[in-house]
C-alpha positions in Angstrom: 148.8 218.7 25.5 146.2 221.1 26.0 144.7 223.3 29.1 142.1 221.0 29.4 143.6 218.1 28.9 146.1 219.1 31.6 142.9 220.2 33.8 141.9 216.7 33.5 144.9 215.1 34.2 145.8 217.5 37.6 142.0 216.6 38.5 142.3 213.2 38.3 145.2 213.4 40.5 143.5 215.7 42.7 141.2 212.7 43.4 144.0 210.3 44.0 145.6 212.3 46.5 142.1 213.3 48.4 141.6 209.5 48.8 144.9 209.5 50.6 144.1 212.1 52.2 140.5 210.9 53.4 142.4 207.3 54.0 144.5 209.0 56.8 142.1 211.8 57.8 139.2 208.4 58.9 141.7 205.4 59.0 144.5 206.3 60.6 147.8 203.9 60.4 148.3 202.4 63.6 151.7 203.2 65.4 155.0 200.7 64.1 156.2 200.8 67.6 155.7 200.5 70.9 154.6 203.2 73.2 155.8 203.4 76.7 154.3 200.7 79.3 151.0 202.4 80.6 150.2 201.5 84.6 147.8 199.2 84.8 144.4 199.6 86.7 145.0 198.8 91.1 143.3 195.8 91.6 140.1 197.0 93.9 139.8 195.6 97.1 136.8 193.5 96.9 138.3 191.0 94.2 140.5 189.5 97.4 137.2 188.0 97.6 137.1 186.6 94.0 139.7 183.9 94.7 139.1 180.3 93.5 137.3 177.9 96.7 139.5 175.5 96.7 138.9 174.7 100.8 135.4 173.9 101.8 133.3 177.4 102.4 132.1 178.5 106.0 129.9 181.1 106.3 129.8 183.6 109.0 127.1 181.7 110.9 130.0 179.1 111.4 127.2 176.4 110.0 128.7 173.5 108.5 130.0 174.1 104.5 128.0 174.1 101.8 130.2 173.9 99.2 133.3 172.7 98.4 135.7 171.9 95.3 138.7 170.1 94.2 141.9 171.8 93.1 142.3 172.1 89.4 146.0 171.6 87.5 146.7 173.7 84.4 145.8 171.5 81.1 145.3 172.2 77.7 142.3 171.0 75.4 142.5 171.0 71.6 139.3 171.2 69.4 139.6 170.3 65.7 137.3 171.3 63.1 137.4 171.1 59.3 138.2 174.9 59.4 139.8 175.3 62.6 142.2 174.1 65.5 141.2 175.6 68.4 143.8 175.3 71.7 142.1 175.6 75.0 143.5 177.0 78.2 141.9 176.0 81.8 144.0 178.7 83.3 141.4 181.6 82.7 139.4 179.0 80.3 140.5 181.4 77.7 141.9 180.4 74.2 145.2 180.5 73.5 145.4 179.8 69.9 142.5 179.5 66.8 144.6 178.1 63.9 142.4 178.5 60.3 143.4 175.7 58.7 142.6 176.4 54.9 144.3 180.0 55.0 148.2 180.4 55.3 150.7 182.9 56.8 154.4 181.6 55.9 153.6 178.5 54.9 151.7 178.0 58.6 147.7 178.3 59.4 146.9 181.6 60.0 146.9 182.9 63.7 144.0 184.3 64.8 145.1 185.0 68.1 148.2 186.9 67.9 150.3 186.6 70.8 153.5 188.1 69.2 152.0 191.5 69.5 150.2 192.0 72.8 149.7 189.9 76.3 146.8 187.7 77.3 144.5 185.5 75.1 141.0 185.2 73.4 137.7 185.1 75.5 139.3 186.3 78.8 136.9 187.0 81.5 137.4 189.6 84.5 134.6 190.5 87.4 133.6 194.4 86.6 134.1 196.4 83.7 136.5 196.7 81.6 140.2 197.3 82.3 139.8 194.8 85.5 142.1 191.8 86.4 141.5 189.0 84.3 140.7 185.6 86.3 143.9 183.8 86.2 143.3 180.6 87.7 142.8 176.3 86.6 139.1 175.6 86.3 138.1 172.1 86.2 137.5 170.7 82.8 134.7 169.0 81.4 134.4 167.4 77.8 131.4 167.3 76.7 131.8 166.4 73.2 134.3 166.2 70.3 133.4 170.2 69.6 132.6 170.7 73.0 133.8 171.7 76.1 133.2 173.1 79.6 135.1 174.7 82.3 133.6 175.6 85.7 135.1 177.1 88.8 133.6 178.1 92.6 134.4 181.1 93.9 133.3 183.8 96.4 131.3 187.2 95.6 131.8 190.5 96.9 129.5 189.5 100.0 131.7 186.2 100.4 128.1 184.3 99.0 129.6 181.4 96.6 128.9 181.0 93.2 130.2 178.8 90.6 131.1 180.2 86.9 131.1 178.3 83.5 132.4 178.9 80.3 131.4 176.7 78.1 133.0 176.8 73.9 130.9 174.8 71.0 132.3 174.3 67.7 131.2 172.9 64.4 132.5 171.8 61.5 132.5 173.8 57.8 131.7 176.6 60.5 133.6 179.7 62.0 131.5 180.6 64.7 132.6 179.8 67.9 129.8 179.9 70.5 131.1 181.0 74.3 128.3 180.4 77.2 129.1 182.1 80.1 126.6 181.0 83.5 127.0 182.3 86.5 125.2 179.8 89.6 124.6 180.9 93.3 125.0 178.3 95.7 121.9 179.7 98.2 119.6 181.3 95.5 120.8 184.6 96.2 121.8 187.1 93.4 125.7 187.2 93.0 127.2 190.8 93.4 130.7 190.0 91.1 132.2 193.5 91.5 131.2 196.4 93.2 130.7 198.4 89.9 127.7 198.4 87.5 129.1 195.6 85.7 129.4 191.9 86.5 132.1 190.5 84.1 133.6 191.3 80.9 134.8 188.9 78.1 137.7 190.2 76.2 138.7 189.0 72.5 142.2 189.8 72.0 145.1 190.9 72.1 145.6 190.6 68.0 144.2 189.1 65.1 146.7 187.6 62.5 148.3 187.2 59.7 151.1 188.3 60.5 152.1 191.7 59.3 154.9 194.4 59.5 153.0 197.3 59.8 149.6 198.4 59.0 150.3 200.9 56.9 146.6 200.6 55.3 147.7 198.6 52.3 149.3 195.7 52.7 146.9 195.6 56.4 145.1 197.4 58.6 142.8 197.6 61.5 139.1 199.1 61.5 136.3 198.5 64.2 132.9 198.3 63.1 129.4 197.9 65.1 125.9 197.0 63.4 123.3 199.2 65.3 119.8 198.5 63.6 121.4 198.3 59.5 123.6 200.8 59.8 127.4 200.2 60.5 129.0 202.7 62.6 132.9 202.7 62.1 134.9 203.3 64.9 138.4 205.6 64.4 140.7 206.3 66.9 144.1 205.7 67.9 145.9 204.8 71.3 142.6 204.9 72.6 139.9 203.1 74.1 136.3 203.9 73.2 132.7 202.2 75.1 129.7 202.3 73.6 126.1 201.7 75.3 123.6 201.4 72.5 122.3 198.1 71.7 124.6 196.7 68.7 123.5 193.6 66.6 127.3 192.6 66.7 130.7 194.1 67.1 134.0 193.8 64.8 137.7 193.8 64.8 138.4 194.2 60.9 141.5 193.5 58.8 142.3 193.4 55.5 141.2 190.0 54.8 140.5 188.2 57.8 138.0 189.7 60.6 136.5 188.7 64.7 132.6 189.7 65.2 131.7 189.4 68.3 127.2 188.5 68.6 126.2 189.0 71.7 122.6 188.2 73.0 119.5 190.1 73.7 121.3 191.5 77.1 122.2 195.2 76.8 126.3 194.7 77.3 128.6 197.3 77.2 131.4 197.2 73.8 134.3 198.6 74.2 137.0 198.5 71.5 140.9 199.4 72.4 144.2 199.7 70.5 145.7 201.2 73.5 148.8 199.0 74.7 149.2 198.3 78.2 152.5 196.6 79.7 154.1 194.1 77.8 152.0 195.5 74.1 153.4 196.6 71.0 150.6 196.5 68.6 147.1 195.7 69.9 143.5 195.9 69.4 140.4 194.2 71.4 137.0 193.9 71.7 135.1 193.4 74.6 131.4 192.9 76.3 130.8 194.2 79.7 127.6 192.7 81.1 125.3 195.0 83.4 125.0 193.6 87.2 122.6 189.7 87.5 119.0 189.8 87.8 119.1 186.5 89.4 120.5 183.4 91.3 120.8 181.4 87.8 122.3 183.5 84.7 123.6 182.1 81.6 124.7 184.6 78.7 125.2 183.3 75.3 128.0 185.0 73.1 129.3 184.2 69.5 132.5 185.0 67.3 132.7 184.4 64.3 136.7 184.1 63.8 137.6 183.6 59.9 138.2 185.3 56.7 136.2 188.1 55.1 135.0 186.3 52.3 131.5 187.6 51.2 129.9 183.9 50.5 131.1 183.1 54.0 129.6 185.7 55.5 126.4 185.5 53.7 125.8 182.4 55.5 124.2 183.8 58.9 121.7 185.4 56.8 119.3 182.3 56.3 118.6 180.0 59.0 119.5 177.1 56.8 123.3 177.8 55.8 124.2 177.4 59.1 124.3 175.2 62.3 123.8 178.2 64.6 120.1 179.1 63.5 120.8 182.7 62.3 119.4 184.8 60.5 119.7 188.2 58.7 123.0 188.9 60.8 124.4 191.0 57.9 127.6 189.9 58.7 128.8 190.7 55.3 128.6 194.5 56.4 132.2 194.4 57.6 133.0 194.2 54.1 134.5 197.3 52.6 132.1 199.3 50.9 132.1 201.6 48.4 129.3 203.8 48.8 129.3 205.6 44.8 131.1 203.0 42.7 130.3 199.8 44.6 127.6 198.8 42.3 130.8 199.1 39.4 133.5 197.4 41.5 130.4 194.0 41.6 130.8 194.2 38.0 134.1 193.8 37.4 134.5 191.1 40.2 132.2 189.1 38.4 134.2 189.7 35.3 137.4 188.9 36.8 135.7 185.9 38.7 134.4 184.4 35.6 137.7 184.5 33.6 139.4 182.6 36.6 136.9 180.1 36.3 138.1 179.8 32.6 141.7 180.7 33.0 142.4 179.2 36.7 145.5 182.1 37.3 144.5 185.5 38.5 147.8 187.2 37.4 146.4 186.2 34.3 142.5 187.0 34.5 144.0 190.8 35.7 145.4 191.1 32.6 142.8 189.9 30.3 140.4 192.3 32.8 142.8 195.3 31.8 142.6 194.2 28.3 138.9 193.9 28.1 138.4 197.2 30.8 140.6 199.2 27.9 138.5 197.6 24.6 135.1 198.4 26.2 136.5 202.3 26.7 138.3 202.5 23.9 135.5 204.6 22.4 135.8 207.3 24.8 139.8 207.1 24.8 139.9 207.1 21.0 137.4 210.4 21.1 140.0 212.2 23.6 143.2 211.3 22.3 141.7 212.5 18.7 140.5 215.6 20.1 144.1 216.4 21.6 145.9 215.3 18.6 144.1 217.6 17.1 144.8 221.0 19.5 148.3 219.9 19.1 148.3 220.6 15.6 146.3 223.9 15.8 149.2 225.1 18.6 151.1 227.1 15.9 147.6 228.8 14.7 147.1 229.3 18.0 150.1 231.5 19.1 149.4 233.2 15.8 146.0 234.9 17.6 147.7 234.8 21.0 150.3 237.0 19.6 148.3 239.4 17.1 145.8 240.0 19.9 147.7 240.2 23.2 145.9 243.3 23.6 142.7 242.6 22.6 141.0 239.4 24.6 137.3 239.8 23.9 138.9 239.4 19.7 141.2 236.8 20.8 138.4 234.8 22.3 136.2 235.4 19.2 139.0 234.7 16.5 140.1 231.4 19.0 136.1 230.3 18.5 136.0 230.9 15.1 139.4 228.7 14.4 137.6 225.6 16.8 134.8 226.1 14.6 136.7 225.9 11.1 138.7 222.9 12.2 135.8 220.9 13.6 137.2 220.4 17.3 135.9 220.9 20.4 138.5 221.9 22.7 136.5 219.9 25.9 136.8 216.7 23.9 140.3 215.4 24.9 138.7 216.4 28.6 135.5 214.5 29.4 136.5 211.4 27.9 139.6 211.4 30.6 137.0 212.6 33.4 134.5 209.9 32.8 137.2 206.9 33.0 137.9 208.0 36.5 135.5 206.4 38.7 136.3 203.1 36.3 139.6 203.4 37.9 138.9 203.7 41.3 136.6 201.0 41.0 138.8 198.8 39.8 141.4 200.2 42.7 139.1 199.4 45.2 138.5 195.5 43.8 141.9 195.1 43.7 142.8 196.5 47.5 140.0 194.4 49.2 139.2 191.0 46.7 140.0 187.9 49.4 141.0 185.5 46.5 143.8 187.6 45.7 145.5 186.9 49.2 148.5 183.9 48.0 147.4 183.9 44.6 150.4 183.4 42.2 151.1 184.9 39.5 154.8 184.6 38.9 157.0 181.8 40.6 159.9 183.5 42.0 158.6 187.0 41.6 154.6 187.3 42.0 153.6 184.3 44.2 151.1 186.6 45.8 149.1 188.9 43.9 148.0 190.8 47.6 151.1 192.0 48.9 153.9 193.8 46.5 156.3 191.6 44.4 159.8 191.4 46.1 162.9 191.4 43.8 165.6 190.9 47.1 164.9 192.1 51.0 167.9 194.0 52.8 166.1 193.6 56.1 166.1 197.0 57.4 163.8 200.4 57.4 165.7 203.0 54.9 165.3 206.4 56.5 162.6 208.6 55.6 161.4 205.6 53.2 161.4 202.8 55.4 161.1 200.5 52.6 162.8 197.0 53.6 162.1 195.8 49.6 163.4 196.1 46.1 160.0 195.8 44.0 160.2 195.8 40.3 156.3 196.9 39.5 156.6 200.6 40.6 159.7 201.0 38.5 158.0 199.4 35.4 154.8 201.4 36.3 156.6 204.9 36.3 158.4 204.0 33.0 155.7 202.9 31.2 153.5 206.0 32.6 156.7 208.6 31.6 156.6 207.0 27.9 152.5 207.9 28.1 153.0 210.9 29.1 155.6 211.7 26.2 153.7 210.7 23.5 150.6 212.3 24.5 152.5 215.9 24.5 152.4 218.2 21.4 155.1 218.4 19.1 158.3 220.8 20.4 156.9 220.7 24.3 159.2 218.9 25.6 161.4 221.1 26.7 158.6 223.4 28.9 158.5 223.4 32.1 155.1 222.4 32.9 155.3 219.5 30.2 158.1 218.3 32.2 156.1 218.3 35.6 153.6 216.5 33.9 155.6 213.9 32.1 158.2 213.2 34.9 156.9 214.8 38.0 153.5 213.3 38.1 154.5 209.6 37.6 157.6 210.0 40.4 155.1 210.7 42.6 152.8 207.8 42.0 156.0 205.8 42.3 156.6 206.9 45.8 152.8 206.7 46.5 151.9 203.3 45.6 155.3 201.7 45.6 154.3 199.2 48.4 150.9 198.7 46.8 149.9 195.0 46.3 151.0 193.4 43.1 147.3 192.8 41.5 146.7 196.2 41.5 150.4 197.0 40.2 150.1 194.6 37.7 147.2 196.0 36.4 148.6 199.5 36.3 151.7 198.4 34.4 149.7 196.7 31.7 146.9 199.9 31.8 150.0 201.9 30.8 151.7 199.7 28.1 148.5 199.1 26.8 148.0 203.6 26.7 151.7 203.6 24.6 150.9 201.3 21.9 147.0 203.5 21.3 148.8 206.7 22.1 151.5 205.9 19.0 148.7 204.8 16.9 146.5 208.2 17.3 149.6 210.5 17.2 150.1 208.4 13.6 146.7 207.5 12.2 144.2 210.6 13.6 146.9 213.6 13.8 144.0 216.3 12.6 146.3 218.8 9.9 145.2 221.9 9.9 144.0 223.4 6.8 146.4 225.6 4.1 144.7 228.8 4.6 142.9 228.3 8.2 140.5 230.5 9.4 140.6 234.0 8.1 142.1 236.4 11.0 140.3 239.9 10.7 142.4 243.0 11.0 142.7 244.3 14.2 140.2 247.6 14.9 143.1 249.6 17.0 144.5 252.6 15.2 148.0 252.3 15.4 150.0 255.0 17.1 152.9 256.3 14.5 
């Protein structure tokens, strides 16, 4: 293997390890455990006031009441869609679980409000900003419909004026969108003052979104917060933190791996604030919240929606025309949390709708990512062919080669000249084994990124008993502890195929009687040992097509090094006589 060819190779890996770098640098993994219980925020003195009116209401004239209400008892509602079962809590009128029926975790519907990981619910509401109290007590319960429900409580502002607040949640079927009105009614026509700050509530979506997951390590999961301001996407990063933002976004995202909350809020200029910072009782959290600015009036009613579902693009697509869905909307771009790829997204479309056409034939995608590698290596086989030529042929010019290098150790500007005139004599171009390699890069990274972030992968099997999930890595046993250092909990047989297959590559690509060099040997065991510890808890689609990339290199690489070994001629190039005088 030549300089260049080398050049190419520690290139290409230069590449691989700057996107793990830029990975960590702008998506951060989220801490495994949990951090010390942080204080939370003294309740301020004026929501003594905020407590439900369960007693008629005097007020300080000593008049008659005006208003009074029955005691409410803790109950639980349950609205069922096609998509969703949605369990309602009067205690807060919050939610405490959104089940999605069609998608799995463990054989169960996946959780969309993840307890296990962090206190409170989805849709809490707390006069003020944000880090408040959360209203904690029964509203009464009214059910409006099969997909629709309303809870309303009285209680007393700041000024001890009354007011009653409603939540009310729609739902429809074949939709993920959960509409939340919040209204806000004074009982005399006066404003209500909620808090004492600039804000007068906040609705909180948290304290997790599911599946389930053992870290988020940026692979196998991970968290990423996203807002739409105008049509462009501003991502938020930060850890153990909690950032607000003022300027007027079109919507607001918690974003995982495969399953997403966007939060639309209406016309009103709210607040958003996204946290991962635990509080007491947290491990691993992250919410999103809308604080809205002090009422205008005696009468308010703020519209909010969440879509709460997977982050499938023809899903998503649906809010952008009126007709797709029940809601009305239009052009939300909702398909924007979405991972992008800015340079090769355009080439990671293409070979989705490859791979999405040869399920449609072949219904298996362990399958269709093999038949993809297949067809991915055919189609470049050209440029492969051209490389692998080209350094089958400096590998048998290496003996002419240290012939020059030795006569004219002294003399480079000759050396250079006589090196030139050999390329020239032979017919090879000492860049060809290079470019070729170069230009199949961003094929690879494309088809990286597919694999990392295509839904239909998620529970797709491959292998019964080995593979049945193409999106997380393929697990041979489980010892059910961290290894130090490592913290793999796995045995996984891909990465140890992968590293083998890439070693026997590497071997065959290597010139005749290199083996024993040093740098040989980084290149043909040192570089695939560390891909092995880099993507050995990769997900098994993008494994699999690795291991088959590389079986698929041996069989071409034995065929060139039989079939296109370039001799050399009898007499080669003729080497002039050096011009030194030679001391006696």
């Amino acid at each position: 293997m030549e300089k260049n060819t080398i050049l190419a190779i520690v290139l290409s890996i230069v590449v691989v390890l700057g996107s793990f770098l830029i990975q960590n640098v702008f998506w951060p993994k989220k801490p495994e455990a949990p951090l010390p219980p942080l204080t939370k925020t003294e309740q301020p003195a004026s929501t003594a006031q905020l407590a439900p009116s369960l007693a008629p209401t005097v007020p300080a004239n000593g008049k008659a009441p005006v208003l009074t209400t029955l005691p409410a008892t803790p109950q639980n509602v349950v609205i069922s869609t096609n998509l969703m079962q949605v369990t309602l809590s009067n205690v807060g009128a919050v939610a405490t679980s959104i089940e999605l029926k069609k998608h799995l975790d463990n054989s169960k519907p996946v959780q969309m409000v993840a307890t296990k990981w962090g206190t409170g619910d989805a849709f809490e509401t707390n006069f003020g900003g944000w880090g408040k109290p959360n209203i904690q007590v029964p509203f009464q319960v009214e059910q409006l419909g099969p997909h629709k429900v309303r809870f309303s409580q009285n209680f007393l502002d700041v000024k001890g004026v009354p007011f009653t607040l409603s939540k009310t949640f729609t739902f429809h079927n074949n939709d993920y969108m959960i509409e939340v009105d919040v209204e806000t009614q004074s009982s005399n026509g006066t404003i209500p003052d909620l808090s004492n700050g600039k804000y007068a509530y906040t609705l909180t979506y948290g304290p997790q979104i599911g599946p389930s997951f053992t870290k988020l390590d940026g692979s196998a999961d991970y968290r990423k917060f996203y807002r739409l301001v105008g049509n462009d996407r501003k991502d938020e990063t930060f850890t153990n933190e909690t950032k607000s933002f003022h300027d007027d976004a079109k919507w607001a995202a918690i974003v995982g791996k495969y399953f997403t909350v966007i939060g639309i809020p209406d016309g009103t200029q709210y607040e958003t604030t996204f946290s991962d910072k635990p509080e007491q009782g947290d491990t691993q959290v992250d919410r999103l919240a809308f604080s809205r600015p002090q009422l205008q009036s005696s009468t308010n009613k703020d519209v909010f929606h969440f879509y709460v579902g997977p982050k499938e693009e023809k899903v998503l697509k649906m809010y952008d025309e009126a007709k797709n869905n029940p809601e009305g909307f239009s052009d939300l771009k909702l398909e924007r949390a979405l991972e992008d790829n800015f340079l090769l997204g355009w080439l990671e479309v293409i070979l989705k709708f490859v791979l999405q056409g040869i399920v449609y034939l072949i219904p298996n995608w362990g399958v269709a990512i093999i038949l993809l590698t297949i067809l991915v290596k055919l189609l470049t086989w050209p440029l492969t062919q051209k490389s692998y030529r080209a350094s089958a042929a400096m590998q048998a010019l290496q003996p002419k080669l240290k012939e020059l290098q030795a006569k004219f150790k002294d003399d480079p500007k000759k050396l250079n000249e006589q090196t030139m005139a050999l390329y020239q004599k032979e017919g090879v171009n000492p860049m060809g084994g290079c470019l070729p390699m170069i230009l199949q890069i961003p094929i690879f990274f494309a088809l990286y990124g597919m694999f990392q972030n295509q839904f239909d992968l998620r529970g797709a099997m491959f292998i019964p008993g080995w593979i049945p999930d193409l999106s997380v890595p393929d697990v041979v046993f489980s010892w059910g502890f961290p290894l130090p250092l490592l913290n793999w909990t796995a045995l996984h047989a891909l990465p140890f195929i992968m590293v083998g297959t890439q070693i026997l590559s590497s071997s065959l690509s290597q010139p005749g009687g290199a083996q024993g060099n040093t740098q040989m040997k980084i290149m043909t065991f040192g570089i695939p040992i560390l891909f092995f510890f880099m993507l050995y808890e990769m997900p098994s689609g993008l494994m699999v097509y690795w291991c088959v990339q590389n079986i698929l290199t041996v069989f071409q690489q034995a065929y060139v090094n039989k079939h296109f070994k370039k001799p050399v001629t009898a007499a080669g190039p003729k080497i002039a006589p050096s011009s030194k005088k030679v001391r006696r």
